[in-house]
Predicted model as a PDB file, atoms N, CA, C, CB and O in Angstrom, pLDDT in the B-factor column:
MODEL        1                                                                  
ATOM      1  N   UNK A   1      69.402 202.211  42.692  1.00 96.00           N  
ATOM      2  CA  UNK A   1      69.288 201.601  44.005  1.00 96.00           C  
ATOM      3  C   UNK A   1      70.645 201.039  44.449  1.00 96.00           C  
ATOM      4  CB  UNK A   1      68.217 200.490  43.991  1.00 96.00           C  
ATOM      5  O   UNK A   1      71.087 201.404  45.538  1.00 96.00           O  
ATOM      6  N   UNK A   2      71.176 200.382  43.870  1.00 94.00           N  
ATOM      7  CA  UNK A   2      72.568 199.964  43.648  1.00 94.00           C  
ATOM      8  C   UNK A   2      73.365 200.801  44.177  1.00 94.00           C  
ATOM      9  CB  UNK A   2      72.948 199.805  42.363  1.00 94.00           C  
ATOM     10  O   UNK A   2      73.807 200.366  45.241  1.00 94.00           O  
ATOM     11  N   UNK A   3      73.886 202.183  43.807  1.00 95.00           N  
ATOM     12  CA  UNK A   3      74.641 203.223  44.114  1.00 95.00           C  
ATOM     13  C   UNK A   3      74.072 204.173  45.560  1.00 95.00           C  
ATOM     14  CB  UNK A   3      74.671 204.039  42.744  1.00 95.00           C  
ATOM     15  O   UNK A   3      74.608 205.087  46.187  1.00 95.00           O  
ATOM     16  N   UNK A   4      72.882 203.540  45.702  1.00 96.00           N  
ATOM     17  CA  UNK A   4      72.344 204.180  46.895  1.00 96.00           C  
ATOM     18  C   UNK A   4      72.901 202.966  48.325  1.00 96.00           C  
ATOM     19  CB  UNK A   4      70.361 204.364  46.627  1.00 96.00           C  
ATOM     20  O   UNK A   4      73.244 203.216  49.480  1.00 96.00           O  
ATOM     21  N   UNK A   5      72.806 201.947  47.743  1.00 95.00           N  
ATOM     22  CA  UNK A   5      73.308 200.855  48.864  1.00 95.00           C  
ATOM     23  C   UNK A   5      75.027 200.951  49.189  1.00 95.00           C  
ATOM     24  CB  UNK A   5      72.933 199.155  48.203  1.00 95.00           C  
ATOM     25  O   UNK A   5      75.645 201.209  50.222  1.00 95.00           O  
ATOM     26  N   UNK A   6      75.329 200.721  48.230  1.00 94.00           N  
ATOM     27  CA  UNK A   6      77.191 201.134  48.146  1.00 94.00           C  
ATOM     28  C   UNK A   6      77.417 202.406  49.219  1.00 94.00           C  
ATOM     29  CB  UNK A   6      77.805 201.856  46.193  1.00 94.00           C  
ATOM     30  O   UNK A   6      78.292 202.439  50.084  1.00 94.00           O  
ATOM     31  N   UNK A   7      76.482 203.376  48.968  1.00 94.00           N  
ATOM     32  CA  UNK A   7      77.018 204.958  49.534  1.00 94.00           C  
ATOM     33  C   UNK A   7      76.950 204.327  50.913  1.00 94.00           C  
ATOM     34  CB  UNK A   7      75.879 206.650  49.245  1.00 94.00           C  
ATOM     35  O   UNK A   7      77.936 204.022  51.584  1.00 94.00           O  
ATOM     36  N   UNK A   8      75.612 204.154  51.283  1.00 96.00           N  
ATOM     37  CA  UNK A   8      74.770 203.633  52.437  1.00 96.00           C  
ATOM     38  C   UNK A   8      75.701 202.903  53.707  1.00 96.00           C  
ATOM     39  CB  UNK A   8      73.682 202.483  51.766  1.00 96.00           C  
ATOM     40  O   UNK A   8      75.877 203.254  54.874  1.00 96.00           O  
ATOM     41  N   UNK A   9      76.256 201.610  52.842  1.00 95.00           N  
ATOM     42  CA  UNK A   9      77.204 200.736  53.383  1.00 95.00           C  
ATOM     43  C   UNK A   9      78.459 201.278  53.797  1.00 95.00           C  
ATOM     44  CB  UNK A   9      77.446 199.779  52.529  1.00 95.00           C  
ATOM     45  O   UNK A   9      79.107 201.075  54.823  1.00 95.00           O  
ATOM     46  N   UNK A  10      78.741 202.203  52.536  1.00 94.00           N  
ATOM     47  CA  UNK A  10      80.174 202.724  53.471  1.00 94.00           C  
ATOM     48  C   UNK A  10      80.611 203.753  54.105  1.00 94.00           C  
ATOM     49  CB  UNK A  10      81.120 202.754  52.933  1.00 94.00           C  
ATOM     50  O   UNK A  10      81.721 203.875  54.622  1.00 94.00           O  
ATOM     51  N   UNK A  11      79.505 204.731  54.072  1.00 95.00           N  
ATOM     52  CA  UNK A  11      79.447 206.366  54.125  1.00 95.00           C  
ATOM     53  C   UNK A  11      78.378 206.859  55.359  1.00 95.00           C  
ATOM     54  CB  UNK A  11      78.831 207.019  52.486  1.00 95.00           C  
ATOM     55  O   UNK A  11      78.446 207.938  55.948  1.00 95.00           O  
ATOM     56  N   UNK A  12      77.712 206.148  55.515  1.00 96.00           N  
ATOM     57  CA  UNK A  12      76.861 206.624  56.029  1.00 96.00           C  
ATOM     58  C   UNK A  12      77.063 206.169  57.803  1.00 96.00           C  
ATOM     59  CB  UNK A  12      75.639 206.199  55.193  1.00 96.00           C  
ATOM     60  O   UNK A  12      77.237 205.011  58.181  1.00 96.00           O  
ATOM     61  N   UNK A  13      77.011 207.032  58.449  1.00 96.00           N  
ATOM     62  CA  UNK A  13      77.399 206.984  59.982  1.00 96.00           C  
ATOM     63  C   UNK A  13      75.834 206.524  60.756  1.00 96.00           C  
ATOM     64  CB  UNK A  13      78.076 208.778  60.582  1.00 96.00           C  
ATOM     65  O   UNK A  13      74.824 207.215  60.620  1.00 96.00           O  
ATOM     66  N   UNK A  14      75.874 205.270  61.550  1.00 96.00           N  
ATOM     67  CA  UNK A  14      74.429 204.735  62.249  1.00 96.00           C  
ATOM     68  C   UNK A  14      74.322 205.109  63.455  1.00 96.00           C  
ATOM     69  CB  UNK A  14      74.193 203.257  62.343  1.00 96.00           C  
ATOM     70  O   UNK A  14      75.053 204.335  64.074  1.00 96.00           O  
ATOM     71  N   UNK A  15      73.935 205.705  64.057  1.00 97.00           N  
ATOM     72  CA  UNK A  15      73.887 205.925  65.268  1.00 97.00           C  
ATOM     73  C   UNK A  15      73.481 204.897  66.231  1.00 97.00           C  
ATOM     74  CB  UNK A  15      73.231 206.865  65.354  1.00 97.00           C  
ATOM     75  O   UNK A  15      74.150 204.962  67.262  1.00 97.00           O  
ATOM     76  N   UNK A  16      72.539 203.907  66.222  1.00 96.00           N  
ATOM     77  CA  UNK A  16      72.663 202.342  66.533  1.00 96.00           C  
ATOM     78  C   UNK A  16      73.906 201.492  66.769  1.00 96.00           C  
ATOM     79  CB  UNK A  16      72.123 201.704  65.511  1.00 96.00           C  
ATOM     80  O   UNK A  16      74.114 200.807  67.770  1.00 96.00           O  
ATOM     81  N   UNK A  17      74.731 201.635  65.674  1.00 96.00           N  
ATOM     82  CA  UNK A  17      75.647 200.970  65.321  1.00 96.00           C  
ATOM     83  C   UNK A  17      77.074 201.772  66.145  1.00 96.00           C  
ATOM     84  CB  UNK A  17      75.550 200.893  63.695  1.00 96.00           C  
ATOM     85  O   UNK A  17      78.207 201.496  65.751  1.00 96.00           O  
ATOM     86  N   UNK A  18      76.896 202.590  67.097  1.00 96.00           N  
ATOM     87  CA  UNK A  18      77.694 203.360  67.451  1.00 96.00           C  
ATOM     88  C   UNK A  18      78.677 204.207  66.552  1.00 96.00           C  
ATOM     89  CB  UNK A  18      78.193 202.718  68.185  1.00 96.00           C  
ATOM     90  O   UNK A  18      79.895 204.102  66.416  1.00 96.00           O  
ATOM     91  N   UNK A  19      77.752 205.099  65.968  1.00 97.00           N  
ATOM     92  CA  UNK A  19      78.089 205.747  64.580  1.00 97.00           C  
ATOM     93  C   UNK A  19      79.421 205.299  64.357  1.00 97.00           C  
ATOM     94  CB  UNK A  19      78.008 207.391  64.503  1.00 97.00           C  
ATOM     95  O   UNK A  19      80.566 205.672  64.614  1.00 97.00           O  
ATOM     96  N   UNK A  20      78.763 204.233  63.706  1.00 97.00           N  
ATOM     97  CA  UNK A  20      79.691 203.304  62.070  1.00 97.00           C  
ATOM     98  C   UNK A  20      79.231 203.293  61.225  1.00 97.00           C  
ATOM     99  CB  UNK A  20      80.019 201.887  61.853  1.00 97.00           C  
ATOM    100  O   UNK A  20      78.122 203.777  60.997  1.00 97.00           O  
ATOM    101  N   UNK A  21      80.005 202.681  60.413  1.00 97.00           N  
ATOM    102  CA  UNK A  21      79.029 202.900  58.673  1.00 97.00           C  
ATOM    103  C   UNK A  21      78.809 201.266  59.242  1.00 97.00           C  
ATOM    104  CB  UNK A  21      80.177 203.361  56.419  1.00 97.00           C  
ATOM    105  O   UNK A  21      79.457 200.637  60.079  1.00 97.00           O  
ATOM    106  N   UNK A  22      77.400 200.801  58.269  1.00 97.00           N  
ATOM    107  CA  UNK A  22      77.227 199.386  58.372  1.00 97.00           C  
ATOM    108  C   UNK A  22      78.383 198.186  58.221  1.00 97.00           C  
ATOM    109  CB  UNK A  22      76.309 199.177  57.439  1.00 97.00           C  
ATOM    110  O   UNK A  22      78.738 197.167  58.814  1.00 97.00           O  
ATOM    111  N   UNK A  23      78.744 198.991  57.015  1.00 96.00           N  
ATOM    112  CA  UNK A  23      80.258 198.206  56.749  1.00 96.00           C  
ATOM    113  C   UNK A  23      80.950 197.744  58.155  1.00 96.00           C  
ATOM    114  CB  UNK A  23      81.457 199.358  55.928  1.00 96.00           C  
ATOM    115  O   UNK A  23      80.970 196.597  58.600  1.00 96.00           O  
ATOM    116  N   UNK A  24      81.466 198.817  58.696  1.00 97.00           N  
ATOM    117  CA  UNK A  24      82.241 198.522  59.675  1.00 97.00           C  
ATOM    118  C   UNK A  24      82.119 198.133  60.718  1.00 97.00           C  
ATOM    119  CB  UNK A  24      82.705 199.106  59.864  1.00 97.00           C  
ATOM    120  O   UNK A  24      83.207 197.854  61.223  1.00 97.00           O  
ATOM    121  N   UNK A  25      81.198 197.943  61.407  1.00 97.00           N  
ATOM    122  CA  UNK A  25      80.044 197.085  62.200  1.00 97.00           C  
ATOM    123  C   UNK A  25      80.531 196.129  61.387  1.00 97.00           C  
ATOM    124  CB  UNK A  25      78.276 197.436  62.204  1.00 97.00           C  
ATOM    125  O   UNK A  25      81.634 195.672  61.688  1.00 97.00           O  
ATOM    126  N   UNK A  26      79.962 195.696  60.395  1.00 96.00           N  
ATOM    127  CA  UNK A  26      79.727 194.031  60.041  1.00 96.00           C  
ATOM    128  C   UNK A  26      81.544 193.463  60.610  1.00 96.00           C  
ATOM    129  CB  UNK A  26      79.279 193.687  57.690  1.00 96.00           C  
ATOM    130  O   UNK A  26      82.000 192.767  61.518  1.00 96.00           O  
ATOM    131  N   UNK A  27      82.126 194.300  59.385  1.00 96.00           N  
ATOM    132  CA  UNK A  27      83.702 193.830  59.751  1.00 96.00           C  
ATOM    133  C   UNK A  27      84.258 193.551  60.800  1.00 96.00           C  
ATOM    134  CB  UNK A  27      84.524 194.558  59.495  1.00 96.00           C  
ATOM    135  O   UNK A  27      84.974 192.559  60.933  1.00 96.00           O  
ATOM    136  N   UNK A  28      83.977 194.498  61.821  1.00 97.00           N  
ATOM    137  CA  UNK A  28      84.416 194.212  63.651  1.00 97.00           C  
ATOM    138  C   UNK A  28      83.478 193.022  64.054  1.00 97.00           C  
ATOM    139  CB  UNK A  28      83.971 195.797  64.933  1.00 97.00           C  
ATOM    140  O   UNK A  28      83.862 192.230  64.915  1.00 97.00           O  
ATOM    141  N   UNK A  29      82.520 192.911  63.580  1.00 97.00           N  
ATOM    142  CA  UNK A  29      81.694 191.572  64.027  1.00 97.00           C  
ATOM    143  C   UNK A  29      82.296 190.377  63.844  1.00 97.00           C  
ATOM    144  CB  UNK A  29      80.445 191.389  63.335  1.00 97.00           C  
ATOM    145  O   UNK A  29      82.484 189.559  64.745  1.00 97.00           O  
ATOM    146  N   UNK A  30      82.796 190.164  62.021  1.00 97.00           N  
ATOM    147  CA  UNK A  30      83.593 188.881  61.701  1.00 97.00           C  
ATOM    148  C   UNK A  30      84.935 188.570  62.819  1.00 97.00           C  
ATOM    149  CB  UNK A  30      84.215 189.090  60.057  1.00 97.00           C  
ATOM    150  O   UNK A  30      85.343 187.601  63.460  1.00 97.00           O  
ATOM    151  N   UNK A  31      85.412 190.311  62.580  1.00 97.00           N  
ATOM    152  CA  UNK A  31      86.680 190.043  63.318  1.00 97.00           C  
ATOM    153  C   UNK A  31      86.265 189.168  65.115  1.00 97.00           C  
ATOM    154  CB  UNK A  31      87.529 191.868  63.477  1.00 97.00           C  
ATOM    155  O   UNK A  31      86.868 188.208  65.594  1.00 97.00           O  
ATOM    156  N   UNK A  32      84.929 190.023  65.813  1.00 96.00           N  
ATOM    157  CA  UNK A  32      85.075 189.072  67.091  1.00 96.00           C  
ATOM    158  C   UNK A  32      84.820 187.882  67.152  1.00 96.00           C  
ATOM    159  CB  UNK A  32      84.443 189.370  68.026  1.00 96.00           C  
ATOM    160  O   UNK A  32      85.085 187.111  68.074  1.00 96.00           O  
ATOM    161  N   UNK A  33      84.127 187.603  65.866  1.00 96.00           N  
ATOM    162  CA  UNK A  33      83.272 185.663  65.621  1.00 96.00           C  
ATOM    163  C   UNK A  33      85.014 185.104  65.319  1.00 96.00           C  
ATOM    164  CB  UNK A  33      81.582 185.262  63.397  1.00 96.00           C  
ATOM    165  O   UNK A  33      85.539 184.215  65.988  1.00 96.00           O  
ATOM    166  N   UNK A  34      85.492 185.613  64.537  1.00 94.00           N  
ATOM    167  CA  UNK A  34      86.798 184.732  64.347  1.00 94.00           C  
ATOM    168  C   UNK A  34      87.860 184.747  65.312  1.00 94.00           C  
ATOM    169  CB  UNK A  34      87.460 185.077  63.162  1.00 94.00           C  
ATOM    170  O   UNK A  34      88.817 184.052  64.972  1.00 94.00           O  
ATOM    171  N   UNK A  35      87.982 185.365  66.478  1.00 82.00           N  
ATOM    172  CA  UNK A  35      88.758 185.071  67.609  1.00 82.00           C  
ATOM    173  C   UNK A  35      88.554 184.362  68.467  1.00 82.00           C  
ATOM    174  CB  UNK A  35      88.989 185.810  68.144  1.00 82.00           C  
ATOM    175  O   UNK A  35      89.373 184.244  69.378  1.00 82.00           O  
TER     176      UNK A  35                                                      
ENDMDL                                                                          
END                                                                             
């Protein structure tokens, strides 16, 4: 399950998310909360 979340988080393109991986969504998020 572990290695399925890792892939998930960084690999995988969301179409929601304006095909991003979740990862990168989250990251651009911190980045606009911290400006």
């Amino acid at each position: 399950v572990a290695d399925f979340m890792g892939r998930y988080n960084q690999k995988w393109l969301v179409e929601k998310l304006g095909f991003r991986s979740p990862r990168q969504a989250f990251e651009e998020y911190q980045l606009q909360m911290a400006a």
